[in-house]
Phi, psi and omega in degrees: 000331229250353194264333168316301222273347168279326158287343156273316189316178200252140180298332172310317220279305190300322164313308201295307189312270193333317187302327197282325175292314173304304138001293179280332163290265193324349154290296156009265163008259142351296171309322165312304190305297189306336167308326209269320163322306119032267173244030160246308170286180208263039167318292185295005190121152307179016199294300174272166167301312164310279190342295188312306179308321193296315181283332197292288180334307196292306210270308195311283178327325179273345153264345162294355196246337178281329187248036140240010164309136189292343174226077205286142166290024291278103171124008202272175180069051175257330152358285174290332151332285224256333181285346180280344184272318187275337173281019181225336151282331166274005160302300218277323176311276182286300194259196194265116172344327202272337200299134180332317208251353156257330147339282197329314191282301170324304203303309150352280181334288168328297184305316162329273177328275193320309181295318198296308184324278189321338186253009207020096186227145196233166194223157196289174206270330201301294186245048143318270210292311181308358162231010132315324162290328171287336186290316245256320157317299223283307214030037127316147183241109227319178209220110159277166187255151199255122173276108170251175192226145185294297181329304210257356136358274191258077170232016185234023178286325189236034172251212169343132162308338178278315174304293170321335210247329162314328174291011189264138180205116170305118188235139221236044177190122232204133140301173138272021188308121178287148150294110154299112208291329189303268195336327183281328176305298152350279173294280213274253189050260185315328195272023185268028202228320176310166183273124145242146208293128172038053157047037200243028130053058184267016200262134175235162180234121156269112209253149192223121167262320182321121177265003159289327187296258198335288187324340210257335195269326210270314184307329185263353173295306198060357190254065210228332217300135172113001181218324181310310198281020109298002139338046181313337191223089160299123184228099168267094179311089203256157144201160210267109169291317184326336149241056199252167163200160189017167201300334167320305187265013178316329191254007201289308190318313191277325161323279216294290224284358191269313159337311176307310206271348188250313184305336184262346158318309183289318176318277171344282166327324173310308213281349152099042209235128172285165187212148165239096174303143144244132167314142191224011175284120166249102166319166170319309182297265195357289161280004160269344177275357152321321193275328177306333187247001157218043159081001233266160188271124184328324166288350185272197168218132165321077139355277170196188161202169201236137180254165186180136163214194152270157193256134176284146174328281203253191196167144169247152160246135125002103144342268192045094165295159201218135161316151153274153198306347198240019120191087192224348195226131196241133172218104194075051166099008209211094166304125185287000000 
């Protein structure tokens, strides 16, 4: 009976029925995910140890990243200067003192001081002393920034992979030399070979040459300042909803497009070319004015985008210190 009375609805009907089921499960979805972001990230406050390292990290980097600019600004960042100190006192305060990534930060600070010193750059008094007292507690020792030479940069492209892929570093400093777009072609190229879910390859590369444009996409990028505008090759890194099916796969577009972003990274670098991620999480506004200034289509979703020129002879990178594996590796359950 119930397979007669299914042959009768109208196929329209039955579509519209699926869509309308589909819908409600993928709101499900979604909603789950927002519970779950919600009361897990640090959105809401400073709660955990993580949430906290995570903020220490975040500020200590946007200042290690300022003080490798090809024309650094002297005094800059001081906001983040007084918020790293009371967040590294309220580190030591609660939790254990040793952790790799409250080192980092202090040492960052020191360093901070000393270059403005080393440059007679004077700085408020207030937070002078407040990381001379973090010095003077911790006796950490600065978190220098890595001075290269473009030759020993790429001088480890053909050797080992474990060796390659340590030498990769974001580098925020480009000649004016133009990039030859056949090389950018190249470097994407080598990523048609990442793993995508059942090999359905929903990942683009937009490559933006126009240097009003990338100026135009970067302003709205916003995380680029003291350097985008040395960008010769912009590359924003899309993927296609269109090839997706259910609520299963919502988050899938940012898996394969994140892979992808990495594979093109080592490329780059193989190809001896500096490269820089830029953050592509974007609010709403953001990303409809995103979609405006580089075109890209209501199916796709942002990834990143990669800034990229040629490397000037010498050149300062980021420390950007890395966790020790004991705390990165979780086994059966079980932290080591």
């Amino acid at each position: 009976m119930k397979t007669k009375i299914a042959r009768l609805i109208p196929k329209s009907l039955k579509e519209k029925r699926r869509n309308i089921l589909f819908y409600i499960r993928a709101f499900r979805a979604n909603v789950y995910d927002l519970n779950k972001y919600f009361n897990y990230s640090s959105t809401n406050g400073l709660n955990t140890e993580k949430g906290l390292i995570s903020k220490i990290i975040m500020e200590y980097h946007a200042l290690e990243k300022g003080m490798t600019m090809p024309d650094i600004r002297y005094g800059f960042g001081m906001n983040r200067v007084e918020g790293l100190i009371n967040l590294s006192k309220t580190y030591a305060s609660k939790y254990n003192s040793s952790h790799p990534q409250y080192v980092n930060g202090v040492g960052v600070l020191i360093e901070y001081l000393k270059v403005h010193k080393e440059n007679k750059i004077k700085i408020p008094k207030k937070i002078e002393e407040g990381i001379l007292n973090l010095e003077i507690e911790t006796t950490f020792p600065s978190t220098k920034q890595i001075n290269k030479s473009k030759e020993d940069y790429f001088k480890l492209n053909n050797s080992n992979f474990v060796e390659f892929a340590n030498s990769r570093h974001s580098l925020r400093n480009y000649t004016k030399e133009d990039v030859d777009l056949e090389l950018i072609k190249k470097a994407i190229d080598f990523t048609k070979n990442t793993p995508s879910v059942c090999n359905r390859q929903s990942v683009f590369c937009h490559v933006f040459t126009d240097k009003n444009q990338i100026a135009s996409i970067l302003k709205v990028q916003g995380g680029n300042r003291g350097f985008g505008h040395l960008t010769n090759k912009l590359i924003v890194i899309t993927s296609d909803l269109n090839t997706f099916f259910g609520e299963g796969e919502r988050n899938q577009a940012f898996i394969d497009g994140g892979m992808v972003a990495m594979n093109l990274l080592y490329s780059l670098h193989y190809h001896q070319l500096g490269a820089c991620i830029l953050n592509c999480s974007n609010p709403v506004a953001k990303d409809k004015n995103m979609r405006k200034v580089t075109g890209v289509k209501e199916s796709h979703v942002f990834i990143a985008m990669i800034s990229c020129g040629h490397v000037p002879d010498n050149f300062l990178i980021a420390a950007s210190k890395k966790d020790t594996l004991k705390y990165r590796l979780n086994i059966d359950g079980n932290e080591i």
